[in-house]
C-alpha positions in Angstrom: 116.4 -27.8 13.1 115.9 -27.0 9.5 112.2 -27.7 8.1 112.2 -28.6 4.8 109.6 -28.7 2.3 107.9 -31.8 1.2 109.7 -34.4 -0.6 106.6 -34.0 -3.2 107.2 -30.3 -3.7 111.6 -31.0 -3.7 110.9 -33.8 -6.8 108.7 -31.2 -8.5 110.8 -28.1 -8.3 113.8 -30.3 -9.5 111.7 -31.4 -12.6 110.7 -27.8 -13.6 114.4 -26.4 -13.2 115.5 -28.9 -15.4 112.6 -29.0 -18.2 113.2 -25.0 -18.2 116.4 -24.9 -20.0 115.4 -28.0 -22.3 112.3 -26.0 -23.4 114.0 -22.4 -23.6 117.1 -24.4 -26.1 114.3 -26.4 -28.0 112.8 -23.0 -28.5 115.7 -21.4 -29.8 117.1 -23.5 -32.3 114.1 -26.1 -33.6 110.8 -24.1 -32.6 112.0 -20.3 -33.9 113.3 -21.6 -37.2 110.5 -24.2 -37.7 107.9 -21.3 -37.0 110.0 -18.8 -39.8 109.7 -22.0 -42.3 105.7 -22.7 -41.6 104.8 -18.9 -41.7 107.0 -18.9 -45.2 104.7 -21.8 -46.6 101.3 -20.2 -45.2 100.0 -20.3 -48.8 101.1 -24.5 -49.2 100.2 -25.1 -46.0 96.6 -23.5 -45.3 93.5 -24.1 -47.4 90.9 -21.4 -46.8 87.5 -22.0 -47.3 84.8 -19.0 -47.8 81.9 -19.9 -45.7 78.1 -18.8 -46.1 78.2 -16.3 -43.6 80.1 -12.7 -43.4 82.4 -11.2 -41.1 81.0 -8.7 -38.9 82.2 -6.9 -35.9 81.9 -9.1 -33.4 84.2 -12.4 -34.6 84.7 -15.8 -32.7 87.7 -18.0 -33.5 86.8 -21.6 -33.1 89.7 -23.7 -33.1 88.6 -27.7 -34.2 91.2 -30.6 -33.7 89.1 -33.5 -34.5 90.6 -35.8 -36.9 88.0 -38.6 -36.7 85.2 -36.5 -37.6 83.6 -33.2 -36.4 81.2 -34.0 -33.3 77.3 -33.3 -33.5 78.0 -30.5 -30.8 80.1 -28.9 -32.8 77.2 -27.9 -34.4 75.4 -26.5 -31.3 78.7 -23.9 -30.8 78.3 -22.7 -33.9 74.5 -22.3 -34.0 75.1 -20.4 -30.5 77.4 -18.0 -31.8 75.2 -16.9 -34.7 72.1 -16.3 -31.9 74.7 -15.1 -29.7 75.9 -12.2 -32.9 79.0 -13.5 -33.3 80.6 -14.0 -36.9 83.1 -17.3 -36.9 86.3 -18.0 -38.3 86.8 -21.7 -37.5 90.6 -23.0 -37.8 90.4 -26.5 -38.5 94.1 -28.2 -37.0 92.7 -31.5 -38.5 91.7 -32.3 -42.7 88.0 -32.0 -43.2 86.2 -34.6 -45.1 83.4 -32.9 -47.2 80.5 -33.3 -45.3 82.1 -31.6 -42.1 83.3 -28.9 -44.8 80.2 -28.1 -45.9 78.6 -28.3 -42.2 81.4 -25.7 -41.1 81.3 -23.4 -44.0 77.0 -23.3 -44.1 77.4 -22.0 -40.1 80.7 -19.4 -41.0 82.4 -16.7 -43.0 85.5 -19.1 -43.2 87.0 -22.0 -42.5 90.7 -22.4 -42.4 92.4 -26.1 -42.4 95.8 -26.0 -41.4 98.5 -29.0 -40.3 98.2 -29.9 -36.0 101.3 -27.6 -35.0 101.1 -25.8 -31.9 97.9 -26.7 -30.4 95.1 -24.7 -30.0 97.4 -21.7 -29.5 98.8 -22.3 -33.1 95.4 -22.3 -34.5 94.5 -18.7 -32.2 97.8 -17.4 -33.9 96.3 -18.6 -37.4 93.3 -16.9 -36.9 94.5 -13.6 -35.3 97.3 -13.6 -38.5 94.2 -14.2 -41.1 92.1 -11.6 -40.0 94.6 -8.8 -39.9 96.3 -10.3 -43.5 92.6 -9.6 -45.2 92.9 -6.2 -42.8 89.2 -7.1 -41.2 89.5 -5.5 -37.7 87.0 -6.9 -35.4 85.6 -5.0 -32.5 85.1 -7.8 -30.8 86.8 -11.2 -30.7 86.1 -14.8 -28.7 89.1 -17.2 -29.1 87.6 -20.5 -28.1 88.8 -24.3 -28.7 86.9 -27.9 -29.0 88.8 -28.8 -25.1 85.6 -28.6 -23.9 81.5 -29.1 -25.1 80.2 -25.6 -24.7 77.6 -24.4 -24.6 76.2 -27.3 -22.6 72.4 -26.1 -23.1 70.9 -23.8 -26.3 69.6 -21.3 -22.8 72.9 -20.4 -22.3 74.0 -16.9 -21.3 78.0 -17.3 -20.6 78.4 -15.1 -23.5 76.5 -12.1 -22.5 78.1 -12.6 -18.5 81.5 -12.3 -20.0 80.8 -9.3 -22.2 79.0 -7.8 -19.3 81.9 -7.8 -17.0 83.4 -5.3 -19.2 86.9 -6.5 -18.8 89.6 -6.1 -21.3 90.2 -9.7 -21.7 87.6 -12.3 -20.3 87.8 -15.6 -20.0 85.4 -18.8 -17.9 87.6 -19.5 -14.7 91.2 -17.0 -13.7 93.0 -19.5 -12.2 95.2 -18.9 -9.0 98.7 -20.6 -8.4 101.6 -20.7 -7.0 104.2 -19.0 -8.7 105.4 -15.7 -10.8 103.7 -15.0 -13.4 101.4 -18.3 -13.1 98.1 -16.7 -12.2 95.7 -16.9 -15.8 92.1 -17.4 -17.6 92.1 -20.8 -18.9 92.1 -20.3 -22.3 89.5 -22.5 -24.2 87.2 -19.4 -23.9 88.5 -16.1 -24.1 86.9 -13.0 -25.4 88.6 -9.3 -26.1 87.1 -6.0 -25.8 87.1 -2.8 -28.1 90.1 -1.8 -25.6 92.1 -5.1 -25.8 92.2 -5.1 -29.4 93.0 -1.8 -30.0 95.7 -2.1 -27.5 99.7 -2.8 -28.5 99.9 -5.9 -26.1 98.0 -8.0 -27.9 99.5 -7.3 -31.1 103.0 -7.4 -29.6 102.5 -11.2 -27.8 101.0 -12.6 -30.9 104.8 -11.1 -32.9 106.4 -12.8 -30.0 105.0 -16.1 -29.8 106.6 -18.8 -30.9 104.5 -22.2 -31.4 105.2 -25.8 -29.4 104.4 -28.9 -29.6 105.0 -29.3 -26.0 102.3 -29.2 -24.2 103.7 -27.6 -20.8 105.3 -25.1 -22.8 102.4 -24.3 -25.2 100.5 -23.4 -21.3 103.3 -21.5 -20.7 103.9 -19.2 -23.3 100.1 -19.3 -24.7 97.6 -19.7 -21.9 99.9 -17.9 -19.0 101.9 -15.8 -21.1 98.6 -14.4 -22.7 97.5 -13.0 -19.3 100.4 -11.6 -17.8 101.3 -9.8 -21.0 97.9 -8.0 -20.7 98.1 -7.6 -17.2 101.8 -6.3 -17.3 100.5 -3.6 -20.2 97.6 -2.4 -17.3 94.7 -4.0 -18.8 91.8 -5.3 -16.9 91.6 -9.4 -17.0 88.2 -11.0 -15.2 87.2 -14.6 -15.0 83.3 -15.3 -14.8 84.8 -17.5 -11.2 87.4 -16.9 -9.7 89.0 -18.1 -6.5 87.4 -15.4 -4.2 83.9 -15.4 -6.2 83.5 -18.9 -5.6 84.6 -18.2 -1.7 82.3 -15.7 -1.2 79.3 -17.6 -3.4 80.0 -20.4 -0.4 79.9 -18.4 2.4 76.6 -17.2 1.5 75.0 -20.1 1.7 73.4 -21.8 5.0 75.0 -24.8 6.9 72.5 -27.2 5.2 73.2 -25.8 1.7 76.6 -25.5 2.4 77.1 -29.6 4.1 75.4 -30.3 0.4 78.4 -28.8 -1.4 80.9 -30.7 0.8 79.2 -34.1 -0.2 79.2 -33.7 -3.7 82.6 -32.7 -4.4 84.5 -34.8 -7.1 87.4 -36.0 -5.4 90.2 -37.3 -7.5 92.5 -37.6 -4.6 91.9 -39.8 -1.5 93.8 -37.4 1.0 91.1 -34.9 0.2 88.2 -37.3 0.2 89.3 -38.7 3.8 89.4 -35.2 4.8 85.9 -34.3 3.0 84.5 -36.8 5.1 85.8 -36.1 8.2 84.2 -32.7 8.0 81.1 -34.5 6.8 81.1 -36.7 10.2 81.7 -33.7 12.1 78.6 -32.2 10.6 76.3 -35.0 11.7 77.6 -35.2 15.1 77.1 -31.8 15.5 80.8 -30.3 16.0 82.4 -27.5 14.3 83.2 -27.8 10.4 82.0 -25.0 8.5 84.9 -23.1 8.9 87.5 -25.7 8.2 85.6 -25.9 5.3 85.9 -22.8 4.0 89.7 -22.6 4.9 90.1 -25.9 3.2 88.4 -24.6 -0.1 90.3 -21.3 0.2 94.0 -22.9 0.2 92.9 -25.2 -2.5 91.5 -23.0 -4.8 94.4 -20.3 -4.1 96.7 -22.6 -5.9 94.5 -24.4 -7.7 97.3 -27.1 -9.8 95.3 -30.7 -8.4 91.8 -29.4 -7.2 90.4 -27.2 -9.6 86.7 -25.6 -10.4 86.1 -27.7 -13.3 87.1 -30.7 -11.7 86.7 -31.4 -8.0 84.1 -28.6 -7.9 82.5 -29.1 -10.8 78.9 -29.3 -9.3 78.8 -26.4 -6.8 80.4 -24.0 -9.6 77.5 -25.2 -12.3 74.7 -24.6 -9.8 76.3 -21.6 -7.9 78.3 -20.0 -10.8 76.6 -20.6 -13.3 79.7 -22.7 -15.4 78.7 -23.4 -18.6 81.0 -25.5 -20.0 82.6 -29.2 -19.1 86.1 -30.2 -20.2 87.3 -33.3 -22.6 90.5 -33.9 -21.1 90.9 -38.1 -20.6 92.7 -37.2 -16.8 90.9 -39.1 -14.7 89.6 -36.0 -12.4 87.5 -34.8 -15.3 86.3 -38.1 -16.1 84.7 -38.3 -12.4 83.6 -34.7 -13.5 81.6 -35.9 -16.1 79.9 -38.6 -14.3 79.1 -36.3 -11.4 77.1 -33.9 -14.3 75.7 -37.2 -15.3 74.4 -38.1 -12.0 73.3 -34.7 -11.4 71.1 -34.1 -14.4 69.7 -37.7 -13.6 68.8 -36.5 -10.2 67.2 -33.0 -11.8 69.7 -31.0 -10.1 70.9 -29.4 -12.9 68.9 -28.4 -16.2 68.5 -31.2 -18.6 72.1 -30.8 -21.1 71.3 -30.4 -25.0 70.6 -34.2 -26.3 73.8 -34.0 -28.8 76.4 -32.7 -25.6 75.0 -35.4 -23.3 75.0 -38.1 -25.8 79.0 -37.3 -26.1 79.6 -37.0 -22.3 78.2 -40.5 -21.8 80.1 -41.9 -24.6 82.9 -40.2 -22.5 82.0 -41.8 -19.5 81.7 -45.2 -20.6 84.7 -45.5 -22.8 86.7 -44.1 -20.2 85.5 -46.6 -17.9 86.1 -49.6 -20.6 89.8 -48.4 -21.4 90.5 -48.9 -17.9 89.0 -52.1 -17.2 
């Protein structure tokens, strides 16, 4: 008898073989030509603002799609940057009124405002083509977007980890999944060494990439492709948590600490909350479960597409890990996310979040919750 794979997995492969070919021929003849058109209109298209501050070394590209307004934490990234010693460039994919100009421009050497084409990976490619048209060669550079409130706390040292791990190209979480060629840094925080910039890979992906406004294949070609073009060229590419840091933080800890992780995990999906409270159950009455566990952690997390460190293990990895950072996304896995932060600070398990970040995650939490009454 011939065992086939899940119907689940059947209906998903069929999807991706047939999106593959749309994208590749949308590429070709409306995304290639649209890109040679925009980067022929640079000078109509872009407005470029000097800023009060100077370009240094060390420079962090901050890419802002907020079209109702630019959010009071804003301000705390860009305040954390300059005690931090990093210089900003911040690429504005949204108009600025005046006030958020003038806000931007007092905390940066520049500020670029350019039309919403390509997502955040159209305003990295932006930034990465300004600096080298003005021929300012940073030592140093952070791409970063406004996906997420970061830092969550002014005490925040995410910065200095990342630069200490001495990696050619670092980034929050390296994600594992299944798949060639899927395995990546999530890209709303990614910072390049002396080596990485120096390097012809970096200059070569940015010639090659061609801007979407597809979302899947913006992840694709930006976020993936990103990776694997460093890795392929031999460079080192680290994650602050990765699949087997987060393992082996776990299996450090004691059965009491560790039974504390298994109950407040975010669970988005009811499969894996039955079977998070099975193992729960088995703890109290004694049996064996600190191995399944671990094995249920370690196939989850080694392709991590529906359970993912920011998400269902959003509170170990902030305690354990040190994650410094919580994402926007309206999915509801990182809405649960949110409120679990919310019910932890309550509790005093984690530090208290800057006023301005936890103002906007509870105004997060509760609209969310209104939209879907």
């Amino acid at each position: 008898m011939i065992n086939l794979p899940p119907l689940w997995k059947i209906r998903r492969e069929v999807r991706r073989i047939g999106s593959v070919p749309a994208r590749g021929l949308r590429g070709a003849l409306i995304e290639q030509p649209r890109q040679w058109v925009y980067d022929h209109r640079v000078e109509q298209l872009h407005r470029l603002h000097t800023g009060h501050g100077t370009l240094t070394e060390r420079v962090a590209v901050l890419v802002l799609f907020q079209p109702n307004g630019v959010a009071p934490s804003v301000q705390l990234t860009l305040d954390h940057l300059a005690a931090e010693d990093w210089s900003v460039l911040v690429v504005s994919n949204a108009p600025l009124g005046k006030t958020d100009a003038a806000m931007l421009m007092e905390r940066s050497a520049l500020v670029l405002e350019r039309p919403n084409v390509g997502y955040d990976f159209g305003g990295y490619r932006a930034g990465f083509r300004l600096l080298a048209s003005i021929g300012h060669r940073p030592t140093r550079l952070i791409l970063m977007n406004d996906s997420t409130w970061f830092p969550l706390r002014e005490a925040d040292d995410t910065l200095r980890r990342m630069e200490g791990l001495g990696a050619a190209m670092a980034g929050h979480i390296f994600k594992t999944e299944e798949g060639r060629g899927c395995d990546h840094l999530e890209s709303h925080l990614l910072m390049f060494s002396p080596e990485a910039l120096g390097h012809s890979a970096l200059a070569r992906f940015w010639r090659g990439y061609v801007m979407s406004d597809d979302r899947v294949a913006t992840i694709w070609r930006g976020e993936k492709g990103l990776t694997q073009e460093m890795l392929r060229a031999g460079l080192e590419v680290e994650g602050l948590i990765d699949h087997d840091i987060f393992l082996a933080r776990l299996r450090e800890l004691d059965d009491v600490a560790l039974l504390r992780v298994l109950k407040e995990l975010t669970h988005h999906r009811t499969d894996a909350a039955s079977q998070c409270a099975a193992l729960a159950e088995a703890a109290v009455q004694g049996e064996n479960w600190r191995a399944d566990f671990l094995n249920w952690v370690d196939g989850v997390l080694a392709n991590s597409r529906q359970h993912l460190v920011s998400a269902t293990f959003v509170a170990p990895a902030m305690r354990l890990c040190g994650m410094g950072f919580l994402k926007k996304t309206r999915d509801r896995r990182f809405h649960l996310a949110r409120a679990k932060i919310l019910e932890m600070e309550d509790a005093g398990r984690i530090e208290p979040l800057h006023p301005a970040v936890r103002a906007e995650i509870a105004a997060a939490v509760d609209g969310w919750r209104s939209s879907s009454d």
